[in-house]
C-alpha positions as CSV (number, residue, x, y, z in Angstrom):
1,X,116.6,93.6,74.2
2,X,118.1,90.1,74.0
3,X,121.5,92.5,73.1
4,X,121.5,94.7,75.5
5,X,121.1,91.6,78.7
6,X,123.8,89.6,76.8
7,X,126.0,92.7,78.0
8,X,124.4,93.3,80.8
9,X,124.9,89.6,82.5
10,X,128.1,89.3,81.5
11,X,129.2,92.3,84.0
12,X,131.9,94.0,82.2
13,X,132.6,97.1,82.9
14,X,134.1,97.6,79.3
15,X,130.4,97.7,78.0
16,X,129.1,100.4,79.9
17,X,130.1,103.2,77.0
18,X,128.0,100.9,74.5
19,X,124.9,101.1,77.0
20,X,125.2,104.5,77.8
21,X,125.3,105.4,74.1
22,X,122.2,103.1,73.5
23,X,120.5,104.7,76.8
24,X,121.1,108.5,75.0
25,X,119.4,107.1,71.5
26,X,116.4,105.2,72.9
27,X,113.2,106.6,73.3
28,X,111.0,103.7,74.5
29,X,110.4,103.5,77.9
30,X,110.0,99.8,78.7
31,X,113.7,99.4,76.5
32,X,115.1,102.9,78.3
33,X,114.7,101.1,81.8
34,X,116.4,97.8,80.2
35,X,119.1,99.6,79.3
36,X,119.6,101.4,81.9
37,X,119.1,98.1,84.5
38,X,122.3,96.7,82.2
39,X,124.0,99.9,82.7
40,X,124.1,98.9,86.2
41,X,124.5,94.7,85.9
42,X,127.5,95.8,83.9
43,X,128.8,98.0,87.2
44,X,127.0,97.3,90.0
45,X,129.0,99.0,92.1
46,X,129.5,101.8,90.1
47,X,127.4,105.3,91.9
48,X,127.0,106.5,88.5
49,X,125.7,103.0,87.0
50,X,122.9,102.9,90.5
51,X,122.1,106.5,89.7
52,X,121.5,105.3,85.9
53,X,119.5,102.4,86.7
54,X,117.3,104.0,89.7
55,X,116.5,107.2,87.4
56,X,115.1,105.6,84.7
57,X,112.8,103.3,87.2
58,X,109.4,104.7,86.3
59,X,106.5,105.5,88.1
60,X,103.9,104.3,85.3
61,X,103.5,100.7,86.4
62,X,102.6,99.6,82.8
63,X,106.0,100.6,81.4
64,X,107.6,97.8,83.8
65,X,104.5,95.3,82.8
66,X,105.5,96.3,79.1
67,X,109.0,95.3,79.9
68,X,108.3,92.0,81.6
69,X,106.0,91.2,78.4
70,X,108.5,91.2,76.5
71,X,111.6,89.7,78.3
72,X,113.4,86.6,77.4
73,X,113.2,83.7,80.2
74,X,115.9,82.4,78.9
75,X,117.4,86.3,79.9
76,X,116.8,85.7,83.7
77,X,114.7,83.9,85.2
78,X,113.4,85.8,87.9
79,X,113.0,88.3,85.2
80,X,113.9,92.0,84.6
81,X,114.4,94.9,86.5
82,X,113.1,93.5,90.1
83,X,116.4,91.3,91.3
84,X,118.8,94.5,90.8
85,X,116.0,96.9,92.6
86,X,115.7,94.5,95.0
87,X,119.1,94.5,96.1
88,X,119.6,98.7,96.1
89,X,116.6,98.3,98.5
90,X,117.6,95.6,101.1
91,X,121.1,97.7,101.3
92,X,118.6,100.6,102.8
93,X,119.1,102.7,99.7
94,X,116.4,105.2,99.6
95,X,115.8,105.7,96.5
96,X,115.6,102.1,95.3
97,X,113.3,101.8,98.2
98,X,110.9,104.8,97.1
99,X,111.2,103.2,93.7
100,X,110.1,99.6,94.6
101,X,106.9,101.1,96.7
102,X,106.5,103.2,93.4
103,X,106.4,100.0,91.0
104,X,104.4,98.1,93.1
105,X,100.7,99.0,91.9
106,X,102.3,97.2,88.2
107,X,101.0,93.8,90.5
108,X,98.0,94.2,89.7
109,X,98.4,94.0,85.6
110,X,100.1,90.5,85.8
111,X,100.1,87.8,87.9
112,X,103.5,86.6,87.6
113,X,105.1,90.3,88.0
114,X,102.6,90.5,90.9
115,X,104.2,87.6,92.8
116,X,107.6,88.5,91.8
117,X,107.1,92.0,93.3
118,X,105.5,90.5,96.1
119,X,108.6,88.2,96.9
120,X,111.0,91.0,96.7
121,X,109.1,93.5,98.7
122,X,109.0,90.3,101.2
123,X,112.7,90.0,100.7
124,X,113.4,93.5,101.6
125,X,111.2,94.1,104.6
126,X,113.5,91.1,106.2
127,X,116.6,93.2,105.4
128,X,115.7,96.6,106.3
129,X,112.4,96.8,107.8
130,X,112.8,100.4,109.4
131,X,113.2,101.6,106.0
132,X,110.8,100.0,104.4
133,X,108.2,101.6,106.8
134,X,109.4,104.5,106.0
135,X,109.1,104.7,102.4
136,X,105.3,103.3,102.6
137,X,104.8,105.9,104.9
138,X,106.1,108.5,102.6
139,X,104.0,106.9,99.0
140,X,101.1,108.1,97.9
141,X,97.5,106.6,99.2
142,X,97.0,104.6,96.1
143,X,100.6,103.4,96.1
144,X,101.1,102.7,99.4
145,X,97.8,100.3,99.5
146,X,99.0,98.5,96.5
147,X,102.6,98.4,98.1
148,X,101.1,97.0,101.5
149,X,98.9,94.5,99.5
150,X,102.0,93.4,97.8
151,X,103.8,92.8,101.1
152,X,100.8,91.2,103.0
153,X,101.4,88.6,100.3
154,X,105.0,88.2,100.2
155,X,104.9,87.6,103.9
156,X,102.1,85.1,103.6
157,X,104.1,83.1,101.5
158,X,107.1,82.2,103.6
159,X,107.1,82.6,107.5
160,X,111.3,82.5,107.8
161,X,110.8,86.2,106.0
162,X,107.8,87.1,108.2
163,X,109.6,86.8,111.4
164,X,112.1,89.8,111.2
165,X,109.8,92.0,110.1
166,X,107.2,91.0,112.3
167,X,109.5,91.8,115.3
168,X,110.8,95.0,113.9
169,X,107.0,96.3,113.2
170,X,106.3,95.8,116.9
171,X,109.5,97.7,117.9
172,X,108.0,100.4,115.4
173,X,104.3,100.8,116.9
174,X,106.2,101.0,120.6
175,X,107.6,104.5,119.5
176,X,106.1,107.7,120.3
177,X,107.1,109.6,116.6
178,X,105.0,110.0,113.3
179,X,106.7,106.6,112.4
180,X,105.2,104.6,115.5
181,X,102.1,106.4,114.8
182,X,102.1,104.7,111.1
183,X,103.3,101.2,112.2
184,X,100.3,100.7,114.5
185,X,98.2,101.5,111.4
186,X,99.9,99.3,109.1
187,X,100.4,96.5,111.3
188,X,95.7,95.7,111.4
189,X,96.3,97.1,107.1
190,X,98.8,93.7,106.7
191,X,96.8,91.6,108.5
192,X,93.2,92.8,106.8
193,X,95.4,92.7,102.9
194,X,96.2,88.4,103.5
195,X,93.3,87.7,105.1
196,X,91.9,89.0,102.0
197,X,94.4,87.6,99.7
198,X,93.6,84.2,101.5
199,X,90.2,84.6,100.8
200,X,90.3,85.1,97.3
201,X,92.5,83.8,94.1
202,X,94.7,86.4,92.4
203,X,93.0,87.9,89.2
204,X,95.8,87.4,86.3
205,X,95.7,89.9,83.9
206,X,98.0,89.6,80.8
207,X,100.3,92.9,80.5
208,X,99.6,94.4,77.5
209,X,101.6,95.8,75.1
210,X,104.8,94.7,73.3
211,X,108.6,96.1,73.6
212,X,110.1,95.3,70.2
213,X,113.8,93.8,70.8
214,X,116.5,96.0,69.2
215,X,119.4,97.6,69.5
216,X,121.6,100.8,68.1
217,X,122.7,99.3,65.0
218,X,119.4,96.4,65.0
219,X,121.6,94.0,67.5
C-alpha cells in the first residue's frame, strides 16, 4: 500500500499505466479502493482517473474502516480516501456526493474515521449545500441517519462552517418542492443528532481487520 501512495502523491501522470495495471490484478477491496484513489491523486483532473476513483468507492463501510486500519500516517495525514472524495463533493459532483452519504455509516466503526468523515461532510455542506440536501434526501433510511449524524457533528465542531449551511437550509425549507418538504425535516433531525452528540461521548470502536501492504511484483 505504502507503493502504491508513494505514486499516488507524487502526482504524475506517467504512473497511471502502473496503477491501472495494479487496479486490474488486485482483488482486495480495501487495496482495490487505494489503488484506485492513486489512480486519481496521480490525475486529478483526469474524467477517466475521477470515474476510477468514484467506482471503486464502496458501499460496505467496513472495506473503507479496513483501509484506514491499515494506512500509513506517515502516507497522509488526514488519511486515505476522504480528502480526494471530499473535494469531487464540494465541486457538486454527484456522484462523489452520493458516495460520501454512502460511506458515512463506516463512522460508527472508528472514532478517528468518524471525526474525519464528520469534518468533511462539514466541509462540503459549506461548499455546496443544495447538493448535499439532495443526496441525503436521495440515501437510504439507515444511510441517510448515519449521514445526518455525521454532519450534526461536523457542524458542531466549527461555527465558520455552520453558517453557510445554516443560511442555505432555511432558503431550502422556504420552497414549496419535495426538496423544501425534506429540509424542514432535516433541519429539527440536525439539531436532535448534536444535542445528542453533546450529551454523550463518541463510542470508539477499533476497525477490524487488516489490509496487507503489497504490490504487483511485492513493491
Amino acid at each position: 500500500m505504502k507503493t502504491y501512495y508513494a505514486l499516488g502523491h507524487a502526482g504524475d501522470v506517467r504512473n497511471v499505466q502502473f496503477l491501472r495495471s495494479a487496479l486490474r490484478v488486485e482483488t482486495e477491496p480495501a487495496l482495490r479502493l487505494a489503488v484506485a484513489e492513486c489512480v486519481y491523486l496521480s490525475e486529478p483532473d483526469g474524467e477517466t482517473s475521477r470515474r476510477t476513483f468514484l467506482d471503486a468507492t464502496p458501499q460496505d463501510p467496513a472495506i473503507l474502516a479496513r483501509l484506514w486500519a491499515a494506512a500509513d500516517p506517515a502516507t497522509s495525514a488526514d488519511g486515505p480516501v476522504l480528502p480526494s472524495l471530499g473535494d469531487l463533493a464540494a465541486e457538486g459532483n454527484p456522484d462523489a456526493l452520493a458516495r460520501l452519504v454512502e460511506i458515512a455509516p463506516a463512522a460508527a466503526l472508528d472514532g478517528k474515521l468518524g471525526a474525519a468523515i464528520a469534518e468533511i461532510v462539514a466541509d462540503v455542506a459549506a461548499m455546496v449545500p443544495d447538493e448535499l440536501v439532495a443526496a441525503l434526501r436521495a440515501a437510504s433510511p439507515r444511510v441517510q441517519e448515519a449521514a445526518v449524524g455525521a454532519l450534526a457533528s461536523g457542524l458542531a465542531r466549527s461555527e465558520e462552517r455552520d453558517r453557510p449551511f445554516a443560511a442555505a437550509l432555511h432558503t431550502l425549507c422556504e420552497r414549496q418542492d419535495d426538496q423544501g418538504a425534506f429540509a424542514r425535516l432535516l433541519k429539527p433531525r440536525l439539531d436532535a443528532a448534536a444535542a445528542a452528540g453533546a450529551r454523550t461521548a463518541p463510542t470508539i470502536v477499533p476497525a477490524s481487520g487488516t489490509v496487507p501492504a503489497r504490490a504487483p511484483g511485492g513493491g
